[in-house]
N, C-alpha and C positions, 0 to 999 in steps of 0.2 A: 623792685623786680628788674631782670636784667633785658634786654631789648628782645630776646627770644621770648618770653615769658608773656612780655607786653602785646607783642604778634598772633602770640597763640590766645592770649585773653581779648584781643580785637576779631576773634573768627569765632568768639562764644556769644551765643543770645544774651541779651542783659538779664533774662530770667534764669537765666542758670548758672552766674557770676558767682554766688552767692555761694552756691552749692560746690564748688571747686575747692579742693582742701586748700590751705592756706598751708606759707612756707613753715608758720612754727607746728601744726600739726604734722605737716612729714617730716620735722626735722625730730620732732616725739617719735613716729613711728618707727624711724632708724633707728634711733639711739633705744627705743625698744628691743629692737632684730640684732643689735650690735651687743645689749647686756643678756642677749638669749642666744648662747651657742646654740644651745638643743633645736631650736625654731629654726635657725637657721639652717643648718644641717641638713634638717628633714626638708625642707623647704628646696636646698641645692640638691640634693638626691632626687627629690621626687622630679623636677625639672630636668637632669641627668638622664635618667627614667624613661619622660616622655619623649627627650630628643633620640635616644639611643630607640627607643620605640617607631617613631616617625621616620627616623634616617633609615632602618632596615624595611620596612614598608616604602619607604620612594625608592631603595635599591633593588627592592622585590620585584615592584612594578616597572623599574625602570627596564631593568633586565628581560621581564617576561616580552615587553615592548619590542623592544629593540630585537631580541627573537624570533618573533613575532614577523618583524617588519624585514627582519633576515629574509626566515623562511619563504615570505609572499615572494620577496625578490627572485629569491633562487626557483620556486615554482613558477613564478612566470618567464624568467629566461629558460626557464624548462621548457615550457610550454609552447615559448615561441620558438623556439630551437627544432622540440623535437614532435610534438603534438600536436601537429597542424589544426586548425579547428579551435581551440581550448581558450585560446586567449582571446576575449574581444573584450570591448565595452560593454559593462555591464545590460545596458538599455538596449542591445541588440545579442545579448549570452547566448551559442547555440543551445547552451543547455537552460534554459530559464524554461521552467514547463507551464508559468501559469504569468498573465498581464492583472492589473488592476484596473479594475471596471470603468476605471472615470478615464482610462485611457484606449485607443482605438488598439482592435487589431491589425495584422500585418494588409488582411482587404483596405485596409481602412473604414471598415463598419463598425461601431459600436456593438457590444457584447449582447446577447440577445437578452440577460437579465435587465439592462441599461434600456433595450428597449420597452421592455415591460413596466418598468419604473414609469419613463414619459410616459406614456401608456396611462395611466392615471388621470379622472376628469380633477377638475380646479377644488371642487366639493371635497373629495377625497383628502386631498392637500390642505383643504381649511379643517377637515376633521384630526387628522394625524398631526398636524402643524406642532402640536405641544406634548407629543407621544414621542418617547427615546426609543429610534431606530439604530437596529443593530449596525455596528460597524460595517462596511460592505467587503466580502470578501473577493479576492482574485478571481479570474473566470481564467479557463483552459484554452492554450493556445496551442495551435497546429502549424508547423513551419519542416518543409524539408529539411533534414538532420539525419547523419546517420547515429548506430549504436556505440555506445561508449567502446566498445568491447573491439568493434570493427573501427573505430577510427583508434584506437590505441595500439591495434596489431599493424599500422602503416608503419609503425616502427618498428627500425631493426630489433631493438632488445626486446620487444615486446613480441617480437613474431619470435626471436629464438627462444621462450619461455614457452612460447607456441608449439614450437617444435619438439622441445623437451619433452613435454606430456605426451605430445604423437609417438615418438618412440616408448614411451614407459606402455601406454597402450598399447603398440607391437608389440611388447615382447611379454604383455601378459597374455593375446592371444597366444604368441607361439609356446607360451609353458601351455595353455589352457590344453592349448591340442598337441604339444608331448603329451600330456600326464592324460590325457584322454587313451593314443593311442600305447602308451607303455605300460598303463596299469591293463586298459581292458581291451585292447588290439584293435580300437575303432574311433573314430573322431565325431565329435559330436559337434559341435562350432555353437552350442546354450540353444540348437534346433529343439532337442524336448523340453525347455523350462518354454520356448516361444509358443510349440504346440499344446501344449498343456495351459496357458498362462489364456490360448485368444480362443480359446473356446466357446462353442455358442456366439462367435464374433457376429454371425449373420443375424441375429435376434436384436444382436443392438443395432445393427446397419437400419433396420427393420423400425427399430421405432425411433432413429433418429430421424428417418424419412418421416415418419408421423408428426413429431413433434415442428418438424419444419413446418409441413400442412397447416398445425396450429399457427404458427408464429405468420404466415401467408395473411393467413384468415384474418388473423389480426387489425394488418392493415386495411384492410377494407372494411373491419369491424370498428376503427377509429374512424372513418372517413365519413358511416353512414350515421355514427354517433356527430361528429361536427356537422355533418348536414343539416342534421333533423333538427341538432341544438340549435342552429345560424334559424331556422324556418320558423322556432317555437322563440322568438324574443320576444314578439308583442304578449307574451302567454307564460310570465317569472314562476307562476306555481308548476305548473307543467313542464315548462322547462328543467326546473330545478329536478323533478321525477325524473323526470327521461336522465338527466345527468346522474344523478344517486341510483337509477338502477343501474343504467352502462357501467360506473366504480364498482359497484357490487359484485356486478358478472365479471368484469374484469380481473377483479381480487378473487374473485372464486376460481377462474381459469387460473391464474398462477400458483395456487396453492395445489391445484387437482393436477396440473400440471408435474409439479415438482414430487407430489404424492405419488404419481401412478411411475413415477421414472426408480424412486424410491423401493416400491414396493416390489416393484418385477423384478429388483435384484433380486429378491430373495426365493420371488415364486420359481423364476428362469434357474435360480443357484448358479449364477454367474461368478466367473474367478474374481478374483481382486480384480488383473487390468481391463478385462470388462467392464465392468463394476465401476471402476474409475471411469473409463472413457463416458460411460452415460451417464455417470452422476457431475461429470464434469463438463459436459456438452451441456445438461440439461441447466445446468447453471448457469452456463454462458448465455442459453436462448434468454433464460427466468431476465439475467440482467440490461442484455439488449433491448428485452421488450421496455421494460421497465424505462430503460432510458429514452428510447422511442417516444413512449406515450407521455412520458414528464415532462418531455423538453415539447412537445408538439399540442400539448393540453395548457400549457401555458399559451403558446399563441392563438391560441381560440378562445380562452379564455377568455385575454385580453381584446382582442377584435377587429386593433387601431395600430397593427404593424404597418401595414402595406395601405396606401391609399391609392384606390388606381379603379378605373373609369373602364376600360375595357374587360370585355369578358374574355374569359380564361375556363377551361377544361377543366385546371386542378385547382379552381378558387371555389371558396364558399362566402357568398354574400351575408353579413354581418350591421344588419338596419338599425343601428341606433335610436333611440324613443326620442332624445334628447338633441339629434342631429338630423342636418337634410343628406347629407352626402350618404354613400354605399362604401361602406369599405370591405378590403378584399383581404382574409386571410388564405395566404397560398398554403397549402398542403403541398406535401413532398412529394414527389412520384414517386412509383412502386419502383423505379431503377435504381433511385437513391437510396430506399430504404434497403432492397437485396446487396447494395455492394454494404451499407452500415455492416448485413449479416453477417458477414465473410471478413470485411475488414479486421483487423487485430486491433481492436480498439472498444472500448463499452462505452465511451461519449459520441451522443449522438449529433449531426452534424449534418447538414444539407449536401454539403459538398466537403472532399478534403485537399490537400495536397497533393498532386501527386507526380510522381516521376517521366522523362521521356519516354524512357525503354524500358525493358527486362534484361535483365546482367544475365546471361544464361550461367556462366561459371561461376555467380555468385549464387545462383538458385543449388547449381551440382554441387559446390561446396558445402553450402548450409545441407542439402541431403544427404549426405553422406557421413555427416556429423551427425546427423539423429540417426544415423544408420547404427553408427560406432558406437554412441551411448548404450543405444539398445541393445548391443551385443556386451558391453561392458554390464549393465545390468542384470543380464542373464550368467557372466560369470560372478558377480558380485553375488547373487543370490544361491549358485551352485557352490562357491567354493567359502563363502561364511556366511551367509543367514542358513541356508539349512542344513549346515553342517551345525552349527550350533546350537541353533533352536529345535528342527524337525522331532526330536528325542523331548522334548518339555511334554509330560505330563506321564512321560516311562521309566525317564531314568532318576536317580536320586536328586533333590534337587537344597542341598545346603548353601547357608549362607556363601560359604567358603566359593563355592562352585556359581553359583549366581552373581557374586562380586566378579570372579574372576571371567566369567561370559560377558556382563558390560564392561568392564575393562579391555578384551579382547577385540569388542567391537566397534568403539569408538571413534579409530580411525577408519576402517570400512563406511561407517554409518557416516561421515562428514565427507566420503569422498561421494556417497551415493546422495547427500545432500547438493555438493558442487556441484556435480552430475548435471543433477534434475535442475536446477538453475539456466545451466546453458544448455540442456534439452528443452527447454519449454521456451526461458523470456529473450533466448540469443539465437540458439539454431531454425528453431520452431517457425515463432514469431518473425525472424527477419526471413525466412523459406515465404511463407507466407505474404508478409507485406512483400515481395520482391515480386511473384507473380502477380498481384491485386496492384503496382507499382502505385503503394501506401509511399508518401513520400515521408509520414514522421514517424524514425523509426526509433524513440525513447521511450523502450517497453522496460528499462532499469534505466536507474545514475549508477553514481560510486559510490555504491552501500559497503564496500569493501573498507570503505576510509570513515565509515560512520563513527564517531567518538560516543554517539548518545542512540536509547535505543529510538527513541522518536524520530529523530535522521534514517535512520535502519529502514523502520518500517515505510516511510516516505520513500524511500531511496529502493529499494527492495522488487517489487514489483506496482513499476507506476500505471499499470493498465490497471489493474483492481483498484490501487489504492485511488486515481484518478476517479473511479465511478463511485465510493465511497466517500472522497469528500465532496462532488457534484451533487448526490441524488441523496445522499444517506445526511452528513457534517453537513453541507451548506442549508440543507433542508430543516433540519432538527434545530440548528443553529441561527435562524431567521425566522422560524415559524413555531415551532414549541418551546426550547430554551432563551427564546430573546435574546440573544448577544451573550449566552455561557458558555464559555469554549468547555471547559471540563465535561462536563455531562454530555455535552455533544459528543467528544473524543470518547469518554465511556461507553455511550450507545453504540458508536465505529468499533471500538474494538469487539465489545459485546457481543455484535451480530457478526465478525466477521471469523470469531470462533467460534459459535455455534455450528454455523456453513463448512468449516473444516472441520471439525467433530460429528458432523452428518456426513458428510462422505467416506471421512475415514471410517466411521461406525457403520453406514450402510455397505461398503466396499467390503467390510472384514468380516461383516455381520455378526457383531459384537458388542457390546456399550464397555468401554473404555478406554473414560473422558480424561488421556494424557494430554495431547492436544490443547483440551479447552481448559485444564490447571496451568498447562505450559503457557501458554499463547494469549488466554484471557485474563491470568493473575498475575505469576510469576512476573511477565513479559511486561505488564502495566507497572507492576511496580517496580521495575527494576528501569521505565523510563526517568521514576523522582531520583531513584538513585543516585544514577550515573551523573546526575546532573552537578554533584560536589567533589568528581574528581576533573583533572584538566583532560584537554584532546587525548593528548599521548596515552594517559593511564584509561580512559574514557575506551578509547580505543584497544588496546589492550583487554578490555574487560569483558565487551562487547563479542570480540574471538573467542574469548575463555569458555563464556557463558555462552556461545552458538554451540561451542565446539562438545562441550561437558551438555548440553540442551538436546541436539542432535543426537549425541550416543544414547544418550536414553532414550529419547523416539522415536527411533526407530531401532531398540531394542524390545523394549516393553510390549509392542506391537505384534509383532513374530510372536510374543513370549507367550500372549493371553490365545493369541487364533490358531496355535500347536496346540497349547495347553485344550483348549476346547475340540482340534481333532482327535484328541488323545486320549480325554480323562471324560467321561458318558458321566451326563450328571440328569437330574431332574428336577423341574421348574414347579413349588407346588404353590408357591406365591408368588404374584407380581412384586414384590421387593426384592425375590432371587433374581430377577435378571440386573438388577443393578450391583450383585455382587461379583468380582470378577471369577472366571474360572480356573484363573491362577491360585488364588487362595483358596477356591473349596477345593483343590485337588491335592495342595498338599498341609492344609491345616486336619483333614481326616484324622480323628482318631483309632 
């Protein structure tokens, strides 16, 4: 053996010496491989093979890298150049909407979940000791910030993109009112689509006042349930009563709630934007309360927040059987809970952020933006929704002419989708938080740059989506699915198309369920999808499928509620109303 050989057999166990081929056996095996082309061959090929295989997967990857690591570059000298705000460290992101529980918030108070946790006697902790606890999720944090939209237009190119659209919108006002006054000698500026549209508006003024009354009552209907529960400790069966009825009447008020807001659309024959405005209020209260009573049932529950010796007006004494001291859970004052109302936010919260002043010229800005929508709505609706549609269930209605109407409307219907975007989660919202001087104003991210739809729906609108992973996902997800993210996300999506399948259905007053195919199947499965193309295509697909999504949705919509002022049908079974009135008017024989 030669000294290499000797070194290498000095670094092997003496039990496996043995086992080490010896030089005449590899010198056999060569001279094997040497009288066998054919072995060999296959042998150099396949080897060939793998490296030609491996060298284009590390070129693959090297390259996507290196792109990758481009890209970051150039968007954070972007960033820091032209986007003021955009670039920090991660651990301080303006945009990071949510902390991880085990870490403080910007008060520097732990998360009130964290405090519930300690919360927990020692007994508790020897019972669950060997029980696998769900992972702990993030908790929502609230930090002054402006909106994506308003800190991206401090840029020059972003403000002249700004501008761009302000002019396209002057001059489809001044066609609207040429072709007003040239076809019919009078100017109209979409005053009859507004008149016609807010009709009976005072019926809803009317019981939006009412349902507020409820929601008042509430709190003080929460106050005199922790009181009584704090008074009934020494007394677990009676307490437990008193608590299981309060839930009950509770859940009975939200339902008869949601019912009676439901129902008067139809008895009142409220227009669509009526109809909307109450079934959209009434859902705001529905989820306020909800949040309210979740987040504030927990601290009573618990009992061992606050430990504190002095009396207080808005505490309820909390006598432990097991302890000498008094502890004090504070309840919130009824000032707190009125600004929660009004605030543009559905997590509930003691106190928020909030601003020095009021920006008056940002308040008259954001007004005059919903001003403009609304009048771009009224011609969007005069000059192609019921140009198009109004005639569905008079005039002939063939394949040919049906393809070509959603064809026709598809970019109408995606401008009226942008529209309502920056009507609602930009103009709206920031009007809103500006007077209430809300100082966190990230009611959206950059759902525009979504690659995946799960990003979308996150990114989209963070106020809803916010109160749905709080009270809906982190609930469902800690307390009935044990730590299953899937079925959790399926109950979120689940319930959150239903809720817009009930609006639009009671607003239209109509059952069909486009909506809840689009938004509760389609839209789920097209999250597994996307997930096998990269960013770029990801993203691309995501537009595709809003953009082709959208023109149906608000095609089909128009399509069934003309179709039903048009074509007189009769309901002689309850399975007829689940058929649309599209098809029974022109499947007639």
């Amino acid at each position: 053996m030669t000294d290499r050989n000797i070194a290498c057999a000095q670094d092997v166990p003496s039990n496996q010496i043995n086992a080490l081929p010896s030089e005449d056996n590899m010198q056999k095996d060569s001279t094997q491989l040497q009288n066998s082309p054919f072995e060999l061959n296959y042998l150099r090929e396949r080897l060939l093979g793998l490296e030609n295989i491996l060298l284009k997967d590390f070129k693959k990857r090297l390259d996507e890298e290196i792109e990758g690591v481009v890209q970051e570059l150039r968007q954070h000298e972007l960033q820091t150049n032209e986007f003021h705000g955009f670039a920090k460290p991660q651990n301080t992101n303006t945009w990071s909407n949510r902390v991880p529980l085990a870490k403080e918030t910007p008060n520097g108070s732990k998360g009130s979940t964290v405090g519930l946790e300690k919360s927990t006697n020692s007994a508790d902790n020897l019972k669950n000791k060997h029980k696998k606890q769900p992972r702990p999720l993030p908790d929502k944090v609230f930090v002054i910030r402006e909106s994506y939209l308003t800190a991206l237009l401090e840029v020059d190119h972003m403000r002249t993109i700004y501008h761009i659209f302000a002019c396209i919108f002057l001059i489809l006002i001044i066609q609207s009112i040429s072709y007003d006054y040239l076809t019919e000698g009078r100017v109209y500026f979409g005053l009859g689509t507004f008149k016609s549209s807010l009709q009976k508006i005072q019926y809803v003024f009317a019981i939006w006042l009412l349902e507020h009354a409820v929601v008042f009552v509430l709190f003080y209907a929460f106050k005199m349930w922790a009181t009584v529960r704090c008074k009934l400790a020494r007394q677990p069966a009676l307490q437990s009563f008193w608590s299981h009825s309060c839930l009950i009447t509770y859940i009975s008020s939200q339902l008869l709630l949601g019912y009676v807001a439901s129902v008067l659309c139809l008895k009142l024959d409220l227009t669509f934007i009526t109809s909307s405005i109450l079934l959209l209020e009434s859902t705001r209260l529905l989820m306020k309360m909800h949040a309210f009573v979740r987040t504030n049932a927990g601290r009573v529950l618990a009992g061992k927040l606050k430990v504190d010796t002095s009396p207080s007006p808005n505490a309820v004494d909390a006598t432990e059987d097991n302890e000498k001291s008094t502890h004090i859970v504070r309840l919130p004052t009824f000032q707190s809970y009125l600004y929660f109302l009004f605030a543009p936010t559905l997590i509930y919260r003691d106190s928020y952020p909030r601003t020095s002043h009021i920006r008056w010229k940002f308040v008259l800005a954001r007004f005059m933006e919903i001003v403009a929508i609304a009048f771009a709505y009224s011609y969007m609706f005069e000059r192609y929704i019921k140009v198009q549609f109004s005639n569905i269930g008079v005039e002939e209605l063939s394949p040919r002419t049906f393809l070509l109407k959603l064809y026709s409307m598809i970019m109408p219907n995606n401008i009226i989708f942008l529209c309502g975007f920056y009507l609602i989660l930009h103009a709206w919202l920031n009007f809103t938080a500006e007077l209430l001087r809300f100082g966190d104003r990230m009611f959206y991210k950059d759902w525009w740059t979504s690659s995946y739809y799960d990003v979308f729906f996150r990114n989209w609108n963070v106020v809803v989506h916010d109160w749905l992973y709080e009270y809906i996902y982190k609930d469902s997800y800690n307390h009935i699915f044990k730590g299953a993210k899937l079925p959790a996300t399926l109950l979120v999506f689940g319930i959150s198309a239903l809720v817009h399948e009930h609006i639009i259905g009671f607003a239209l007053k109509l059952f069909f369920p486009v909506m809840l195919c689009f938004f509760g199947i389609l839209a789920v499965s097209m999250i597994y999808l996307l997930r096998t193309f990269s960013k770029r295509v990801g993203n691309f697909m995501v537009w595709l499928t809003l953009i082709i999504g959208n023109g149906l949705l608000f095609s089909l919509y128009p399509m069934e509620h003309y179709a039903q002022v048009n074509c007189s049908r009769t309901y002689e079974h309850w399975t007829d109303y689940f058929v649309p009135t599209l098809w029974t008017c022109y499947m007639k024989q």
